[in-house]
matplotlib code that plots the C-alpha trace (Angstrom):
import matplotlib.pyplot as plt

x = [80.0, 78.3, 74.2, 72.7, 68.9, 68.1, 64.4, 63.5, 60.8, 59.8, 57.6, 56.8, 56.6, 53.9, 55.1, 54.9, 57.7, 60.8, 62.8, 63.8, 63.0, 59.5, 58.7, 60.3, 58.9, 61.7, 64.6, 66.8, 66.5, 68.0, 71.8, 72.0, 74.4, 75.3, 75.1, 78.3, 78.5, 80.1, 76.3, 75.3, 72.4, 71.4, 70.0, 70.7, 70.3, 68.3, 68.7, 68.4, 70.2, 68.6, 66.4, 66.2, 63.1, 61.8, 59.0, 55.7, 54.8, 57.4, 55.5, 53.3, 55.3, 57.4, 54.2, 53.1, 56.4, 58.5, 61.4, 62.6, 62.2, 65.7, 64.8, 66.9, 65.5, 64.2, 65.8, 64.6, 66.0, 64.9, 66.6, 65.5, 67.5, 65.8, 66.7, 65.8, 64.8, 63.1, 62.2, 60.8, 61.5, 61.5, 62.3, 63.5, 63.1, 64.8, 63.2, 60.7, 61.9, 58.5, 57.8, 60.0, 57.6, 55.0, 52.1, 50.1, 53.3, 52.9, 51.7, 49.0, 48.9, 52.2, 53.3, 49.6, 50.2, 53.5, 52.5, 49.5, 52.0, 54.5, 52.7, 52.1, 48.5, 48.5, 50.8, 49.3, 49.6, 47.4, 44.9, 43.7, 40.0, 37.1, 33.2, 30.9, 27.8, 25.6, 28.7, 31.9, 33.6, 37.1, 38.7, 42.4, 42.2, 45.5, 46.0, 48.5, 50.1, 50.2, 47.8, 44.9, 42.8, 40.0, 41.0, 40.5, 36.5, 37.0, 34.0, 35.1, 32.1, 31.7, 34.8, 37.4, 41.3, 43.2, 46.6, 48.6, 51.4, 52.3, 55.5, 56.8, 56.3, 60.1, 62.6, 64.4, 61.8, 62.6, 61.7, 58.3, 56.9, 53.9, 52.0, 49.8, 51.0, 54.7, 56.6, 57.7, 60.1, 62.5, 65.0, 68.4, 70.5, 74.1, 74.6, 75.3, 71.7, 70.0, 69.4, 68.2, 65.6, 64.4, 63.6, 62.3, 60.0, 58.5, 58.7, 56.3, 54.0, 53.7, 52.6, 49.0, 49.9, 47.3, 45.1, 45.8, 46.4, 42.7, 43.0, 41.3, 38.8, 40.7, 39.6, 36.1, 36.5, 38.9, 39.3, 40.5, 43.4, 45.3, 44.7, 44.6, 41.9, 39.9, 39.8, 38.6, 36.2, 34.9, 34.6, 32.5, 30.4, 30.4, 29.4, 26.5, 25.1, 25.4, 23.4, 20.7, 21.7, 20.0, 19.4, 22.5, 22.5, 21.4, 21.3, 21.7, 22.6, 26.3, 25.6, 23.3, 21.0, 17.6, 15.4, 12.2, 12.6, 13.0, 10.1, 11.9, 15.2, 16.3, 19.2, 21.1, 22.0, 18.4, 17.0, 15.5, 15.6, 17.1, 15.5, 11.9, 9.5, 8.2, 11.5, 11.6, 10.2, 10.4, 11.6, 15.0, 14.6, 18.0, 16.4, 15.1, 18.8, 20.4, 17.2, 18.2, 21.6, 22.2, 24.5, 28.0, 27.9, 31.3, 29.3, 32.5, 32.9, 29.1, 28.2, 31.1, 29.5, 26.2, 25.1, 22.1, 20.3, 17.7, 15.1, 13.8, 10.4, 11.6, 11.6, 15.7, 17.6, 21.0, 23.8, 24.1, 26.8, 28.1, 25.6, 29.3, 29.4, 25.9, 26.0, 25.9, 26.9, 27.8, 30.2, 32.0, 35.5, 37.8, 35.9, 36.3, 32.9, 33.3, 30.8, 30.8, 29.6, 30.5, 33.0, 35.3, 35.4, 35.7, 36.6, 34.6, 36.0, 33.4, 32.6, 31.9, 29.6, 28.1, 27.6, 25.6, 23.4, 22.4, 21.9, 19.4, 17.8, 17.3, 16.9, 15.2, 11.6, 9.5, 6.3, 3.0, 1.6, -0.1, 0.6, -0.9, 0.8, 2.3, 0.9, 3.4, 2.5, 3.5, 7.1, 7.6, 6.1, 2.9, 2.5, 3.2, 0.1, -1.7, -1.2, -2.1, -5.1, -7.0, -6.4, -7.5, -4.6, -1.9, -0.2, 1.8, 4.9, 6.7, 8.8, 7.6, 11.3, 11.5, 14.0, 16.3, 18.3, 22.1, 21.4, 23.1, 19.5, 15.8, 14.9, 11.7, 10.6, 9.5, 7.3, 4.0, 3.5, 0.4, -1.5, -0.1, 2.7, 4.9, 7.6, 7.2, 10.1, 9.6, 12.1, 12.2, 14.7, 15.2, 16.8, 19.5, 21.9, 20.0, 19.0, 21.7, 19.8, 16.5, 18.5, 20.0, 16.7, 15.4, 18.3, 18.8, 14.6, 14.5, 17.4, 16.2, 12.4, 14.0, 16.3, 14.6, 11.4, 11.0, 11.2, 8.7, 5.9, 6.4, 6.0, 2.6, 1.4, 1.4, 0.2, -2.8, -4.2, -5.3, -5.5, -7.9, -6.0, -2.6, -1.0, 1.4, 2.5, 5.2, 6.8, 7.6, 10.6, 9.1, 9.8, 11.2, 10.2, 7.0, 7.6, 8.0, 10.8, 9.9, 11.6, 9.3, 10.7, 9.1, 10.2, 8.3, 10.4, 9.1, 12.0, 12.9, 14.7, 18.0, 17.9, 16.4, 18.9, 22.8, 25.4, 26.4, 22.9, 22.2, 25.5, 24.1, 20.7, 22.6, 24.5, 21.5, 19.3, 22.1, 21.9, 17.9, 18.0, 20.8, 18.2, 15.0, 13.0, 11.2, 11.9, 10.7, 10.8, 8.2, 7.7, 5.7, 5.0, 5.3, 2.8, 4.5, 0.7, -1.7]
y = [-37.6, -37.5, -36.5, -40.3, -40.9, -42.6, -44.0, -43.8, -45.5, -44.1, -44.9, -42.8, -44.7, -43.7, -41.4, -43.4, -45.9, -44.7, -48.3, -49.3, -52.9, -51.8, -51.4, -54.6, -57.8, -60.3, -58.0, -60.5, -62.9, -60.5, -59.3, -55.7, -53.1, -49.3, -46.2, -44.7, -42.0, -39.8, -39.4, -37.5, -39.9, -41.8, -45.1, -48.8, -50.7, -54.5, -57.1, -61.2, -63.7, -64.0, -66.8, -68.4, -70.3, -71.4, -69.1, -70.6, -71.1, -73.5, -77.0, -76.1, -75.1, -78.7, -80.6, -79.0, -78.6, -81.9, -80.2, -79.4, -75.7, -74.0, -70.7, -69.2, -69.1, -66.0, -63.8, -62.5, -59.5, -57.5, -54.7, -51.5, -48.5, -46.9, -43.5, -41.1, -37.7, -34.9, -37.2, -39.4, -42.6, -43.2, -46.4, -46.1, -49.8, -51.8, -54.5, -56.4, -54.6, -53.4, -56.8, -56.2, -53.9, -54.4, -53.0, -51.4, -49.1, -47.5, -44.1, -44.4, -41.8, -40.2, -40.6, -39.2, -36.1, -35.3, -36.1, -33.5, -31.0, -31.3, -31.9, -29.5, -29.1, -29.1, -31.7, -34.7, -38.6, -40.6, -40.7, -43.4, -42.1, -43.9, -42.8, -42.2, -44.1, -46.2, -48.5, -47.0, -47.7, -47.8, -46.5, -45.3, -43.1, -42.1, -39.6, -40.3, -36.8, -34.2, -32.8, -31.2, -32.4, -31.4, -33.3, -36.4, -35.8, -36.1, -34.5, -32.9, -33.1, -37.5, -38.7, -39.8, -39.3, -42.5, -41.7, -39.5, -39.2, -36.2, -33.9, -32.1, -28.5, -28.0, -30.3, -30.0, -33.1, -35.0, -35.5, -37.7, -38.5, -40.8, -41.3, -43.6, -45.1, -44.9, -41.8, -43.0, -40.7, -40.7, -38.2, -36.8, -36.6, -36.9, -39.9, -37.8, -35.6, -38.2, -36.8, -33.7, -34.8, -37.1, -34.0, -32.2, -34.8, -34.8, -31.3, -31.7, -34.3, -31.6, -28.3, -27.6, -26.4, -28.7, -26.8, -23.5, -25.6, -26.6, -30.4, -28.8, -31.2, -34.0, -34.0, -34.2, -38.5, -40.4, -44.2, -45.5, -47.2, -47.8, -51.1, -49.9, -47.2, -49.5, -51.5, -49.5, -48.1, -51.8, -52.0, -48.7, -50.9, -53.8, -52.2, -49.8, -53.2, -54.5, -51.9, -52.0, -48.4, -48.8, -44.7, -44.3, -48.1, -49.3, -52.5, -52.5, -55.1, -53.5, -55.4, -54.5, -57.4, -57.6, -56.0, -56.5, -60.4, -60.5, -61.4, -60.5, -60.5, -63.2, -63.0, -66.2, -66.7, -65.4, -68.8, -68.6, -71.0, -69.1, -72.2, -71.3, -69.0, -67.9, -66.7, -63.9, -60.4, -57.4, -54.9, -54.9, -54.6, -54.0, -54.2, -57.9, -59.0, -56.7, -57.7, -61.5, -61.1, -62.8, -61.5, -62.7, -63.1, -62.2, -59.7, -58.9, -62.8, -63.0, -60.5, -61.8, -65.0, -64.4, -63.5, -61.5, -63.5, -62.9, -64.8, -64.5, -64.9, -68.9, -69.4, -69.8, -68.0, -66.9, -65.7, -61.6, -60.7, -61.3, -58.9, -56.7, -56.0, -55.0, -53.0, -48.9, -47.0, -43.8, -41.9, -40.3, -40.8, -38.8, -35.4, -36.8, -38.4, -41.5, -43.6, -47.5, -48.7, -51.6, -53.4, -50.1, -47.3, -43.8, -40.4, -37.6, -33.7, -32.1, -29.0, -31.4, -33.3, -30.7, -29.1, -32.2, -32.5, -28.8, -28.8, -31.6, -30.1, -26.8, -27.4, -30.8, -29.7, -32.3, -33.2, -31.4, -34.8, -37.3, -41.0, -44.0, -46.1, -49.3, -52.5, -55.2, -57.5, -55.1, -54.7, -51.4, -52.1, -53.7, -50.3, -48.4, -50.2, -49.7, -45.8, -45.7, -47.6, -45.4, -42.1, -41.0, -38.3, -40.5, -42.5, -45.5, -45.7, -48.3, -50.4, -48.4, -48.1, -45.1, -44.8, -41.1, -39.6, -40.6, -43.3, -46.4, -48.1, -47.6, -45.6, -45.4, -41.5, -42.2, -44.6, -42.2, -39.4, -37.3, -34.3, -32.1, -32.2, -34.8, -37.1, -39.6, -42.0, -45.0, -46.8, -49.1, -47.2, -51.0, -51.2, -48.8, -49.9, -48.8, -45.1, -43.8, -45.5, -43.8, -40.5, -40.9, -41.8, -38.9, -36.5, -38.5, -38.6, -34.6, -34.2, -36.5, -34.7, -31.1, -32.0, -35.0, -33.8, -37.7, -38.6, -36.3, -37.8, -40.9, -39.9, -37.5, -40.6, -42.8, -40.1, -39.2, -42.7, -42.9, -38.8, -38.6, -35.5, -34.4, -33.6, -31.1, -30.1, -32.3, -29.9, -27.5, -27.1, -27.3, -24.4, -26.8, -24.6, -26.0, -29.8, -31.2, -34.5, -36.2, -38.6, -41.1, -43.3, -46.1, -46.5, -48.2, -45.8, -42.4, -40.3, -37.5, -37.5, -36.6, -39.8, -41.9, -41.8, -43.2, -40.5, -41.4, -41.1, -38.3, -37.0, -38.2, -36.7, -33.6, -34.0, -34.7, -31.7, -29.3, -30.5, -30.3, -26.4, -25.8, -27.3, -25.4, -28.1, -28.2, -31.2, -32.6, -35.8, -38.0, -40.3, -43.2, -45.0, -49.0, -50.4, -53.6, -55.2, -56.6]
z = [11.2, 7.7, 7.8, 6.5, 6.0, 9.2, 9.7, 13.3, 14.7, 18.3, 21.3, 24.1, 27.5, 29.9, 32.5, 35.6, 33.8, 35.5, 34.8, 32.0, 33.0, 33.8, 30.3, 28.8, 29.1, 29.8, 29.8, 31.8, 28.7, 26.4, 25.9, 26.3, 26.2, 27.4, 24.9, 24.5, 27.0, 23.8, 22.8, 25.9, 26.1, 29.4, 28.0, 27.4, 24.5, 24.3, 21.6, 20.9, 18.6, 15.1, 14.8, 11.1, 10.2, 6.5, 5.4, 7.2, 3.4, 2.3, 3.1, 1.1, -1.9, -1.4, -1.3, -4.8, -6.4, -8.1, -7.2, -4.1, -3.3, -2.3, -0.1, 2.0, 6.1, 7.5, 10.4, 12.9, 14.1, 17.1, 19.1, 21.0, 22.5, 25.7, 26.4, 29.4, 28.1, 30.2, 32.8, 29.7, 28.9, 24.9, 23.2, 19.4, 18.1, 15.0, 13.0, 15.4, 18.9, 19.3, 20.6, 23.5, 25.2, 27.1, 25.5, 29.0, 29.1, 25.5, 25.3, 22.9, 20.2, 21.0, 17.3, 16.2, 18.3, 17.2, 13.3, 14.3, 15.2, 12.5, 8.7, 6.8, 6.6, 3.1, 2.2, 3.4, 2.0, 4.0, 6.7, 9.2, 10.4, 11.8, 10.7, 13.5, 12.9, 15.7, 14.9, 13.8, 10.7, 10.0, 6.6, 4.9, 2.8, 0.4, -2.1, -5.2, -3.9, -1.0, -0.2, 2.1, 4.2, 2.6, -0.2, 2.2, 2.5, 6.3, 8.5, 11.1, 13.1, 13.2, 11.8, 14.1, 12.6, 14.3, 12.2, 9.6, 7.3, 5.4, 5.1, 7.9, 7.8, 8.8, 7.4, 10.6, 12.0, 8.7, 4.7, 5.8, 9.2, 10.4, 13.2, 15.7, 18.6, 17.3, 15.6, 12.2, 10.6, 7.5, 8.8, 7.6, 10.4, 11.7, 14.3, 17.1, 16.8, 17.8, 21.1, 19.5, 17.4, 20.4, 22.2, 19.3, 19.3, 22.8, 22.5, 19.2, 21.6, 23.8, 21.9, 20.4, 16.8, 15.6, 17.1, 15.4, 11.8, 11.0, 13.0, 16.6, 15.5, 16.2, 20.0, 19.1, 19.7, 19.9, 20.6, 23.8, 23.5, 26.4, 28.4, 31.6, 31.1, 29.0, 32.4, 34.6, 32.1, 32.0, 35.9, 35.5, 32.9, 34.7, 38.2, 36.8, 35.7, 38.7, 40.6, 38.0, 36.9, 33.2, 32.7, 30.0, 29.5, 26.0, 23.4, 20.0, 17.7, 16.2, 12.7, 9.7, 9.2, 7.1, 9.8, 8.2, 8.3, 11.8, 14.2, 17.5, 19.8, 22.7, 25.4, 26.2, 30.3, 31.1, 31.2, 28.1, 24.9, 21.9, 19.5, 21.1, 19.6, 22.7, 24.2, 21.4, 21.5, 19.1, 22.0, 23.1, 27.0, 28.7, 31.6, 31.4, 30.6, 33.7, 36.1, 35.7, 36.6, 40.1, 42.9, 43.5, 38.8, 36.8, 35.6, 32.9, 32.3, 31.6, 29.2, 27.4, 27.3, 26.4, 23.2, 21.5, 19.5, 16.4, 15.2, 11.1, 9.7, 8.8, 12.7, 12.6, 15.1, 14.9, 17.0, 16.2, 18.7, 22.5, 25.1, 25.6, 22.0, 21.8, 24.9, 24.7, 27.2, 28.6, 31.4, 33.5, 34.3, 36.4, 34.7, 31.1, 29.0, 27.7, 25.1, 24.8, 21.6, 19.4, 22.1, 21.8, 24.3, 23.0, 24.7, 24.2, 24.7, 26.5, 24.3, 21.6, 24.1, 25.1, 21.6, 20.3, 23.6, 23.5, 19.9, 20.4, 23.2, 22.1, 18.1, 17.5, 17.7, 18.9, 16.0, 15.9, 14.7, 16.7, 15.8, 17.9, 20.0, 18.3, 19.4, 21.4, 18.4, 15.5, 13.6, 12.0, 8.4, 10.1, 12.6, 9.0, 7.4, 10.5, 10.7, 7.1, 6.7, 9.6, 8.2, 4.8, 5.0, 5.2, 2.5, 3.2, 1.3, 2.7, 1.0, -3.0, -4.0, -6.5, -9.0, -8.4, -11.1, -9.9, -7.5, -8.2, -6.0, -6.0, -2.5, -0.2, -0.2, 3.1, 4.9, 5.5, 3.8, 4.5, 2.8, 4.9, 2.7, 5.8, 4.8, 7.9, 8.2, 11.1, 13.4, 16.5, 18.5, 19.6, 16.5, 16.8, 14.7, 12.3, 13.7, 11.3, 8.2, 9.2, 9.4, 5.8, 4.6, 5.2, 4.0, 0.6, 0.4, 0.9, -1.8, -4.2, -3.8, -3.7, -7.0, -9.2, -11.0, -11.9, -8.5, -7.5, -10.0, -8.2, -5.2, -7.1, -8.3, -5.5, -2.8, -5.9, -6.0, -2.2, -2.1, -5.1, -6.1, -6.7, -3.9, -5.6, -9.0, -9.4, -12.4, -10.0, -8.0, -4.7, -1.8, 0.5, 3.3, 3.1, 3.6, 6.5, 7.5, 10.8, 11.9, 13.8, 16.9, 18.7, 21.7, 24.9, 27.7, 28.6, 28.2, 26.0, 22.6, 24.9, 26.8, 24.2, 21.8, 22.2, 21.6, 17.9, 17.0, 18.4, 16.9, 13.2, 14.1, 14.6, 11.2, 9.4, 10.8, 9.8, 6.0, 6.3, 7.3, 4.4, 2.1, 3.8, 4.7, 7.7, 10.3, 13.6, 15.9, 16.7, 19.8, 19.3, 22.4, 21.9, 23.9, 26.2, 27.5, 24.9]

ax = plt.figure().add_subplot(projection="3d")
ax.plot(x, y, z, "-o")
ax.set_aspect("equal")
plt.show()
């Protein structure tokens, strides 16, 4: 037999599959038929009749064309061999097989695994990765050539890599290979090796090369993707509600919206009105919504129901998201961690869980400075006022947008700052989609202040008019070493910044400290107690 270029799309079939029927959904519908036994392959293969249909498109085409439109029908083609390899079952499928399979039995990430183990490092094409924020944002990135992954500006520390494609390291695994759920490889190859490189490939899903090639990162998070853990992860959800376990239960609205506008937050299926004024209040209680949840409730059903709604300064209320997307939640499953945020479960690998929990146990210093407690009645920018009216060392700059050199976008330098030389940034932890925000504010403040002489007058020139004198000399390069970024949270729950904050912020919090020491400046947290009577 001649070597062809054969492309091969493979599955991996989850371990406890030992039938092939087990893994198809209506195998008895479909013709089939045996692998020649001259292929040393124990496996069957499934296909249908091609279905023709016009092009979902061509009504419309005939309705706007005076002549009648002549296109040939689509076909639809579907087949998929199953083959038994080291006690395995692996299913290589052609045109729309895929659609065969049932989706519970699909090992999720095999092809991402194998892809892992196989590129070359430094000749990659495209990457699949997911951002770690308080919500999680999903990107590709391709390069016009191969390349590195450094070349990709991924962060190894709160970026998530979903999927790759790049050339093999050896050609023996083929000229260009890609991975997610499904192996995708362009592969020269005689017929008759296709048991071979089926086994080369398991054998890739199996090793740890990635590991020793610069990708160990990879296991930092990744998303949960198999139906049948997802489940049970939700009955761990769903149960912890039930019992009125709240300690690693939070809410935070999963969308950017204009905060400052908004004059409070109201669950539906509480008993309360969302088009009422009074049902609305600026803290977001996950306790008021679990607490009104009566026995014998589809607890799942419900919180997929109900929705989180907003309220603006107009008095109009609006629909953010359902209570399940909203929902935060962390735990413990079978000796793994696991983090619920945005509607998506992730996995966490424990050294990396660890890592950021320690680091903000041991190196997030909790502030010097004493700031009241926030009234029940007050947003953030009203609290900000507040703070700054009743002491003559603090200057309020919230919401003075100063212009930095290479910003596309005025930015706040903070929201207090005070003459002992403190950039205070403020945040309702209620608020927690936006946690990430306040973090990048005070990064992008320090390196605009630390860099920008012009931002720096600004900032001289407001803090001088309620100081009476200049704070600094502005035409210096400040010592960094000698300003201080705290980040302030209100928050109406006694607990410490380790059980206050989700796990993504607490990762970005972890992020953003490490880029404050490699510029020198000083940081700290705050606590602000919210006050919930009066």
């Amino acid at each position: 037999m001649d070597k062809q270029v054969i492309n091969l799309t493979v599955f991996l079939i989850k371990d406890y599959i030992k039938d092939f029927k087990d893994c198809m959904k209506s195998p008895d519908n479909l013709s089939k038929s045996k692998i020649k036994a001259t292929f040393g392959m124990d496996g069957i293969i499934y296909y249908c009749d091609s279905k023709k249909k016009p092009p979902r498109w061509k009504p419309y085409l005939d309705q706007w064309a005076t002549d009648t439109i002549d296109i040939s029908d689509n076909a639809s083609n579907k087949a998929i061999m199953l083959v038994k390899l080291k006690n395995r079952i692996m299913a290589v499928v052609f045109g729309y097989g895929r659609s065969f399979l049932k989706e519970e039995c699909i090992e999720r990430n095999f092809g991402f695994k194998v892809a892992l183990n196989t590129i070359n490092p430094n000749k990659m094409r495209s990457v699949n990765a997911a951002t770690i924020e308080d919500m999680v944002v999903t990107t590709q990135r391709q390069a016009s050539y191969s390349t590195s992954q450094d070349e990709f500006g991924l962060n190894v520390t709160n970026d998530i890599m979903k999927g790759i494609t790049g050339e093999p390291f050896d050609e023996e695994y083929g000229n260009h290979i890609s991975g997610k759920d499904s192996l995708v490889v362009s592969v020269s190859m005689e017929l008759n090796e296709l048991k071979d490189k089926l086994e080369l490939y398991y054998s890739a899903y199996t090793d740890d090369r990635y590991k020793r090639i610069g990708f160990e990162w990879v296991d930092n998070v990744a998303e949960v993707r198999d139906s049948v853990l997802s489940e049970n992860l939700d009955f761990l959800l769903t149960d912890t509600i039930e019992k009125h376990n709240v300690n690693h239960l939070h809410i935070a609205p999963p969308e950017t919206t204009d905060w400052d506008r908004i004059i409070g937050f109201c669950y539906s299926g509480i008993g309360k009105k969302p088009d009422d004024p009074e049902s609305y209040n600026l803290n977001l209680d996950i306790e008021e919504y679990v607490n009104s949840i009566r026995e014998k409730c589809n607890i799942y059903a419900k919180i997929r129901r109900d929705k989180l709604y907003a309220m603006n300064s107009d008095g109009v209320p609006f629909a953010i998201c359902s209570i399940y997307a909203a929902l935060v939640f962390q735990t413990e499953y079978e000796g793994r961690n696991y983090i619920f945020s945005s509607g998506t479960w992730y996995q966490v690998e424990t050294s990396f869980f660890n890592q950021v929990n320690n680091f903000i146990r041991n190196r997030i210093p909790i502030s010097s400075i004493s700031l009241p407690e926030c009234p029940k009645d007050k947003n953030e920018g009203k609290y900000n006022q507040m703070v700054a009216d009743g002491n003559d060392d603090y200057c309020l700059f919230d919401c003075k947008m100063l212009s930095a050199d290479g910003s596309p976008k005025k930015i706040e330098a903070c929201d207090i700052y005070t003459k002992s030389k403190q950039f205070i940034h403020v945040k309702n932890k209620g608020q927690s989609s936006q946690l990430s925000h306040l973090f990048a504010q005070g990064k992008v403040s320090a390196e605009c202040f630390s860099s920008d002489e012009s931002f720096r007058k600004q900032v001289s020139e407001i803090a001088t008019a309620k100081f009476g004198s200049m704070p600094f000399d502005a035409s210096l390069k400040p010592s960094s070493n000698e300003y201080e970024i705290i980040y302030a949270i209100i928050d109406d729950k006694d607990t410490d910044i380790n059980e206050k904050l989700p796990f993504f912020s607490k990762v970005n919090l972890m992020l953003t400290a490490q880029e404050l020491e490699r510029m020198h400046f000083k940081y700290s947290v705050c606590l602000i107690r919210k006050q919930t009577e009066g």
